[in-house]
C-alpha positions in Angstrom: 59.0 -86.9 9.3 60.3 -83.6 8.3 57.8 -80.8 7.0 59.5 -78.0 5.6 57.7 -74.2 5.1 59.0 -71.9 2.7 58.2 -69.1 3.6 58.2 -69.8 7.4 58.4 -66.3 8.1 54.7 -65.8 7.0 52.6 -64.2 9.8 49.5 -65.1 8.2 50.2 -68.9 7.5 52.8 -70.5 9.6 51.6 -70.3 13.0 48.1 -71.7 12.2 49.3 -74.3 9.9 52.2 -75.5 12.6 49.8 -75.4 15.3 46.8 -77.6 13.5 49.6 -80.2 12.5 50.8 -79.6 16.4 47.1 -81.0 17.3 47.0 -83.9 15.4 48.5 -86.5 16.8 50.4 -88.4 14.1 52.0 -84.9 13.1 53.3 -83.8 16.6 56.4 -85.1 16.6 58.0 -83.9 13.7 60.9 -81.9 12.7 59.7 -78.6 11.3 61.6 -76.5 9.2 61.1 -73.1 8.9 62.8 -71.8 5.8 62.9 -68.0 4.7 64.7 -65.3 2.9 64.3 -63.1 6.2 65.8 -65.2 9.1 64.9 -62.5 11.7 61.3 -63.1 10.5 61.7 -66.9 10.9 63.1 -67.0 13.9 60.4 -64.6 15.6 57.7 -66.9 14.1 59.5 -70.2 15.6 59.5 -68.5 18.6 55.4 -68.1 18.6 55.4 -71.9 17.8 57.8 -73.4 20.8 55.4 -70.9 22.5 52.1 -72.2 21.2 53.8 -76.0 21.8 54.8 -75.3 25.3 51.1 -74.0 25.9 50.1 -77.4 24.1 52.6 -79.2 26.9 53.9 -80.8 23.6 57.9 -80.8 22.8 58.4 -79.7 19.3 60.9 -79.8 17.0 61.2 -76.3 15.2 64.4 -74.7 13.2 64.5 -71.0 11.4 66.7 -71.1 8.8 68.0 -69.1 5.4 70.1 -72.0 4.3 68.2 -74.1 1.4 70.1 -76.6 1.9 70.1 -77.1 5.5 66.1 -76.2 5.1 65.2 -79.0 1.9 67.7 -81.6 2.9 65.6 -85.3 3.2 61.8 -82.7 3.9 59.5 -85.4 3.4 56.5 -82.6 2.8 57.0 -78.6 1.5 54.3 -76.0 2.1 54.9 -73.1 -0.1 53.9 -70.1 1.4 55.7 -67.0 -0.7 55.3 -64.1 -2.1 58.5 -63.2 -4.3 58.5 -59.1 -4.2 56.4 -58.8 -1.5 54.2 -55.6 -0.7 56.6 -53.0 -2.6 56.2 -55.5 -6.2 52.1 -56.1 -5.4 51.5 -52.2 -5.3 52.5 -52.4 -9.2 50.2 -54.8 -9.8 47.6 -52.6 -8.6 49.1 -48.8 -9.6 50.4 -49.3 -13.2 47.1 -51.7 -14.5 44.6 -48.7 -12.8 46.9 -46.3 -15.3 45.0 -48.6 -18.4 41.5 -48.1 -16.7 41.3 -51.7 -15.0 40.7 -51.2 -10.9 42.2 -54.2 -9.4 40.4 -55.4 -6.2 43.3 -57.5 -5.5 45.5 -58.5 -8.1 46.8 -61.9 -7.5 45.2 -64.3 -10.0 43.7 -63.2 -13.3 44.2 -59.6 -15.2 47.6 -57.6 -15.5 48.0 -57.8 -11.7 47.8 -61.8 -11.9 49.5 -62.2 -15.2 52.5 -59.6 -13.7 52.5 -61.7 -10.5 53.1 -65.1 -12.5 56.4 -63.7 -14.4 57.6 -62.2 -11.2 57.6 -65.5 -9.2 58.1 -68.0 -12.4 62.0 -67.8 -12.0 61.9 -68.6 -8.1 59.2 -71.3 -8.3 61.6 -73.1 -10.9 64.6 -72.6 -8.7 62.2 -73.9 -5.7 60.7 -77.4 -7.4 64.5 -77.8 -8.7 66.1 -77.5 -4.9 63.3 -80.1 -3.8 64.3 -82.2 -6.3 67.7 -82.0 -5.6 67.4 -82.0 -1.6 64.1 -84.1 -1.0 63.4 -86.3 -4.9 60.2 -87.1 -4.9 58.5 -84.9 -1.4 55.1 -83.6 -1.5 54.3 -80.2 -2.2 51.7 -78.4 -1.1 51.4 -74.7 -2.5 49.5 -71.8 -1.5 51.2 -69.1 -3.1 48.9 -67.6 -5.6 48.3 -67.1 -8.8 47.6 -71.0 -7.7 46.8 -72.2 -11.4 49.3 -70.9 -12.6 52.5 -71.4 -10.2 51.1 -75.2 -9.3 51.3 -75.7 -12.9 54.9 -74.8 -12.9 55.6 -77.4 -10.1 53.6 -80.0 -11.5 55.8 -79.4 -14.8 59.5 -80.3 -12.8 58.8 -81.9 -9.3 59.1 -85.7 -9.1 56.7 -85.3 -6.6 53.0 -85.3 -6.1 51.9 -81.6 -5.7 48.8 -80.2 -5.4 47.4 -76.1 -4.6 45.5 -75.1 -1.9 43.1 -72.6 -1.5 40.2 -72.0 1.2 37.6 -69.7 -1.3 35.2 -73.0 -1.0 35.0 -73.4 2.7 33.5 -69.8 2.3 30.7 -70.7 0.5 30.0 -73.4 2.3 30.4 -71.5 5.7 27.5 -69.3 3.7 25.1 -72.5 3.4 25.8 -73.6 7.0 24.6 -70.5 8.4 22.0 -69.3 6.2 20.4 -73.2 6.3 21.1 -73.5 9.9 22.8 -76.8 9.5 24.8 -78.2 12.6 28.1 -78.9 10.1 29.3 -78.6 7.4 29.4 -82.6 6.6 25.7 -81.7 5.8 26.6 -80.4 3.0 26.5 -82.7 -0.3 28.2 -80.4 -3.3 29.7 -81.1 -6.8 31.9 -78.0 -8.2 34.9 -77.3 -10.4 36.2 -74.5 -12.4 39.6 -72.3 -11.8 41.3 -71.0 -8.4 39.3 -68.0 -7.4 36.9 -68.9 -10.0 35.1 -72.2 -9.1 31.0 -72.8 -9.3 28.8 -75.1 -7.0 26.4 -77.2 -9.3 25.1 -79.4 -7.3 23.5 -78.1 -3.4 21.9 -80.8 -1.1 21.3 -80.5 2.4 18.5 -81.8 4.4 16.7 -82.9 1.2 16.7 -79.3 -0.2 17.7 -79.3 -3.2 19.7 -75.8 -2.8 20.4 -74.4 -6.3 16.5 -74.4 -6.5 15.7 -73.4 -3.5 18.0 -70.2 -4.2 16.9 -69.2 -7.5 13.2 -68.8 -6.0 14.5 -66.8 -3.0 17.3 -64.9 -5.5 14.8 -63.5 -7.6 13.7 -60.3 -5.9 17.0 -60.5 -3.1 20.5 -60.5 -3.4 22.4 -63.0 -1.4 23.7 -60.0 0.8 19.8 -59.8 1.9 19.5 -63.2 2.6 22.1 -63.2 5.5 22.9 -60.1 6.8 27.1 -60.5 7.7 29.0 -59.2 5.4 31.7 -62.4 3.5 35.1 -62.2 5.6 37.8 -64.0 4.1 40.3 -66.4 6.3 42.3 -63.0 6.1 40.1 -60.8 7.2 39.0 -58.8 4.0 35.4 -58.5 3.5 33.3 -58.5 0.2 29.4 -57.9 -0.3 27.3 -60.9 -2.5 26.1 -58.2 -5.2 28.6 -59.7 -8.1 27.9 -63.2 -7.0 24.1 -63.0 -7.2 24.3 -61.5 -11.0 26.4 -64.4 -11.8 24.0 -67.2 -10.1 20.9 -65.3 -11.3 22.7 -65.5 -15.0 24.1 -68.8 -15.0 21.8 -70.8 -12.6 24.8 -72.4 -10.5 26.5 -70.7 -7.6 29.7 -69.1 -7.7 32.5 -68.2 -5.2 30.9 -66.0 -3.3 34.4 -64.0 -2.5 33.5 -61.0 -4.7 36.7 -59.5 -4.4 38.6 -62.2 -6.2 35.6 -63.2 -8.9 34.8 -59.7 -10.3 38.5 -59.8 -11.2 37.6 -62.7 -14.3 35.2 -59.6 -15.5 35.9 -57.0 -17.7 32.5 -55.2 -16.6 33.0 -55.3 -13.4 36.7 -53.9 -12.9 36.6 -51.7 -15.6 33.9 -49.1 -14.3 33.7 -47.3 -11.3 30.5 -46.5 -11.2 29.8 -50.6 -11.9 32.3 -51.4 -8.9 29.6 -48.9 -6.5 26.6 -50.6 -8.0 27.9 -54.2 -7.1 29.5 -52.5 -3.7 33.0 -54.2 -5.1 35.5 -53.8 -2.1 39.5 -52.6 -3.4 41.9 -54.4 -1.2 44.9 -51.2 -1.2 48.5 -52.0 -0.6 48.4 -50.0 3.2 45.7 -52.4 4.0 47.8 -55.5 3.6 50.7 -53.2 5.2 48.5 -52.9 8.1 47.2 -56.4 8.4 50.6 -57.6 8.6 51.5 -55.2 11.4 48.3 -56.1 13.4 49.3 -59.7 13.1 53.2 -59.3 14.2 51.6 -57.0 17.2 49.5 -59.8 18.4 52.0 -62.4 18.1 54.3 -60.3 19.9 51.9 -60.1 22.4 51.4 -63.7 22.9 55.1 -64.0 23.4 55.0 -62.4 26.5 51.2 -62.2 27.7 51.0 -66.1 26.6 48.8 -67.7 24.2 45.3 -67.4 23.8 43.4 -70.3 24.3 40.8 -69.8 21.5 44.5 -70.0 19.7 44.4 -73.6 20.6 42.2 -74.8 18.1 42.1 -76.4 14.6 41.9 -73.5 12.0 40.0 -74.1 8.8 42.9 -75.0 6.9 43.5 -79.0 6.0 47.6 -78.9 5.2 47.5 -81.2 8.5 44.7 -83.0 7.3 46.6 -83.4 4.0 49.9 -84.8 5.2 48.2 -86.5 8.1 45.9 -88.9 5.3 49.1 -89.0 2.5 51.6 -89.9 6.1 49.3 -92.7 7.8 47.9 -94.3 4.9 44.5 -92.7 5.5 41.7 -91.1 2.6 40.9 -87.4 2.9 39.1 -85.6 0.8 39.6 -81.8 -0.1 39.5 -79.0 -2.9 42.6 -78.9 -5.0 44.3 -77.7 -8.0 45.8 -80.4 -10.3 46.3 -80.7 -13.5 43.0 -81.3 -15.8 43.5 -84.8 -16.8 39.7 -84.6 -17.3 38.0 -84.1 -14.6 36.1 -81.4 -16.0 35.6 -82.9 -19.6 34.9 -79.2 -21.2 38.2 -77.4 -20.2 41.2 -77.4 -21.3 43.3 -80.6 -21.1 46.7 -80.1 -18.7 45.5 -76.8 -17.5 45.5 -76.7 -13.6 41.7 -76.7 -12.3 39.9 -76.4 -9.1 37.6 -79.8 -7.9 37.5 -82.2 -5.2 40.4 -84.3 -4.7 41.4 -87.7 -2.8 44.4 -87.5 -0.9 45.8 -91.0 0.0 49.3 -92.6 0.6 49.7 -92.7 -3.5 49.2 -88.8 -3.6 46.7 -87.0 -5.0 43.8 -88.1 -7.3 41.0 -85.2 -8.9 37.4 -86.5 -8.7 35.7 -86.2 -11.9 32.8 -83.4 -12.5 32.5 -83.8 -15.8 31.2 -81.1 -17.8 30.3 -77.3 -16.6 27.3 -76.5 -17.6 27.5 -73.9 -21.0 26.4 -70.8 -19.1 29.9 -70.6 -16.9 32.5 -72.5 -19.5 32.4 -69.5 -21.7 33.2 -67.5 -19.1 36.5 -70.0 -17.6 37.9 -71.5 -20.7 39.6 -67.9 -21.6 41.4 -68.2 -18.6 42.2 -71.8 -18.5 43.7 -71.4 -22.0 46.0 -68.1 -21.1 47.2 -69.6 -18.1 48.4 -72.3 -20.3 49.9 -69.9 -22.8 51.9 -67.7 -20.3 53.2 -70.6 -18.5 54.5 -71.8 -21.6 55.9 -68.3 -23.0 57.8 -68.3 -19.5 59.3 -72.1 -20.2 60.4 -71.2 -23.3 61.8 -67.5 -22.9 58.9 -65.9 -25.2 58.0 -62.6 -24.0 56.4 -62.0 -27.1 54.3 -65.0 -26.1 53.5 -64.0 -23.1 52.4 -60.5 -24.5 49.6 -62.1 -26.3 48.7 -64.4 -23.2 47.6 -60.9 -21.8 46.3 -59.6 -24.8 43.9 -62.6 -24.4 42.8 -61.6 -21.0 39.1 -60.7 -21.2 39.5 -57.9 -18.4 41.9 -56.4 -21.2 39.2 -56.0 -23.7 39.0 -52.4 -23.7 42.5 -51.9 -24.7 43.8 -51.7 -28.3 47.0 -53.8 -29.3 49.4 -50.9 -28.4 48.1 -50.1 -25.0 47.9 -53.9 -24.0 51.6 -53.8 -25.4 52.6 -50.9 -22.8 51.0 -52.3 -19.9 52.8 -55.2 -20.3 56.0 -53.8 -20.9 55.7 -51.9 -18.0 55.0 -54.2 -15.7 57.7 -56.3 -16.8 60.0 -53.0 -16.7 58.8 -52.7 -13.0 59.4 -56.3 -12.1 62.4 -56.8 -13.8 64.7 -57.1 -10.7 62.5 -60.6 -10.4 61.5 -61.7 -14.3 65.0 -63.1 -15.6 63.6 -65.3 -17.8 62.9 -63.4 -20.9 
């Protein structure tokens, strides 16, 4: 079996993906492929893994590589791990939108900052799902790289392969229920949900026999979800949000939302248009330097390892289920997860073909979304802008329209406050800034 990570150079992903597929069993012996732009990088992060392996007393097969073809040739599974401009092309997506009035938090998934991410990485996803065609017909992709509706929809559209996007946002609500309902797992937990990447709602809560959804809308109506349990939300990555935007939106819709505040106040105009609105709901910015620093806290500690050894609190499964994933599709097994496929109706009021968020069986045939049905009316309103303009932009990109795409981001709700000509120069700018990566128009 031959698993192949673009991207292997990630600090953030690679070692705690290779490591859970490492510690499970039926994964342990393949040949991993580190593929990456930046070999140094690549070859620092194999390093960590023969390191975490030998700790493991497992022999692994690991290569760092820049050569696509070398990397893609007969890969059986791809984890896409990217980010095409890196730091320097993500300050933009923060700096030239804040110009208009619109504070980004972090800009990788809805409003100028997500829109400007989509055209920058468009070109390289196509060349990506057309190498893995070419290299590995018919492999399983597994992407991370966000915006996820959007650049999963792109692979869906050309790989001959299943594909499906990943993202963790629901084990962080769930995490939430665990500890404020003092359950001993997880598996507890019974939950129906849907909606976008970074934008999903829980409708259905039971645990225990408490109905949940009712049991918070009794204790939500004089607390905010911060009260309720004290910790502050921490990401996978470390970045922390207060509950203050959540609780408006379960208090106003009567279902739960992601409870990551950082990335759902970025689907509301009111919320990342006002300063004095983003101290009210205690909304936390994510800046550039952060990330910059995050990254060099990581490489640090890894570098650490390398000669101190590795930790053994290392030596454990991380919350992520990419080994889970290729482990069920691999072995013939059923596992089921939160992905992001293409609506083929499993949430009967959005958008047909646009790329949604909801439970999904993974088996040796691929991957199969588990119907919802509708959203209640309270939150469609609020998604089906979205799921329509990803549609739109993905389609101006296919077909070379940058007017197209214009209006795609005209449509964006968190644009509101613009007039036509002021929409017109954000976007121009941002395609002016990105223009070593957008080739398409």
């Amino acid at each position: 079996m031959k698993i192949v990570i673009v991207g292997g150079g990630s600090n953030a992903w690679t070692p705690n993906i290779v490591k859970d597929m490492l510690l499970t069993p039926a994964l342990a012996d393949a040949e991993y492929m580190l593929y990456d732009t930046n070999l140094k990088q690549a070859q620092f992060i194999r390093k960590v893994i023969q390191q975490t392996a030998k700790k493991l007393a497992i022999k692994v097969n690991v290569a760092a590589t820049s050569n696509q073809a070398r990397a893609f040739d007969g890969g059986d599974y791809f984890i896409i791990t990217i980010s095409t401009g890196g730091f320097d092309a993500m300050a933009h997506d923060l700096a030239i939108p804040e110009d208009f009035g619109i504070y980004h938090t972090v800009g990788d998934t809805s409003g100028p900052g997500g829109w400007a991410r989509t055209l920058r990485n468009f070109g390289p996803f196509v060349d990506l799902a057309e190498a893995i065609n070419r290299y590995a017909p018919g492999a399983v992709v597994l992407n991370y790289t966000n915006p996820m509706a959007t650049l999963t929809d792109v692979l869906t559209r050309i790989c001959t392969g299943p594909v499906v996007g990943l993202c963790h946002g629901l084990f962080e609500n769930l995490r939430f229920l665990k500890d404020y309902y003092k359950l001993d797992s997880e598996e507890e937990i019974a939950v129906e949900y849907g909606g976008l990447n970074h934008f999903f709602w829980m409708t259905k809560i039971r645990a225990r026999g408490i109905d949940i959804i009712a049991d918070l809308e009794g204790k939500l109506k004089r607390q905010s979800l911060t009260n309720l349990l004290a910790a502050a939300h921490k990401d996978v990555m470390g970045f922390s949000s207060k509950r203050e935007v959540a609780t408006e939106l379960f208090r106003l819709t009567g279902v739960l939302p992601y409870m990551g505040d950082r990335h759902t106040c970025e689907y509301f105009p009111w919320f990342i248009t006002s300063k004095q609105n983003m101290r009210t709901y205690k909304i936390v910015r994510t800046t550039i330097q952060q990330r910059r620093d995050g990254f060099s806290a990581r490489q640090q500690r890894l570098q650490t390892w390398l000669t101190a050894g590795i930790p053994d609190d290392f030596l454990q499964r991380s919350r992520e289920t990419a080994a889970d994933i290729i482990n069920a599709h691999s072995q013939g097994q059923v596992f089921v997860d939160v992905g992001n496929l293409p609506n083929t109706g499993q949430i009967g009021n959005l958008p047909g073909d646009a790329v949604v968020e909801t439970a999904v069986r993974i088996d040796a045939n691929g991957f199969a979304p588990i119907g919802l049905g509708d959203l209640p009316q309270a939150v469609v309103g609020f998604i089906t802008p979205y799921a329509e303009l990803n549609l739109q932009v993905i389609d101006a990109c296919f077909a070379g329209d940058r007017r197209m795409a214009l209006q795609a981001l005209r449509a964006d709700p968190v644009c509101a406050q613009l007039n036509g000509a002021q929409v017109m120069d954000l976007g121009h700018r941002l395609i002016k800034a990105h223009k070593r990566f957008i080739k398409v128009f």
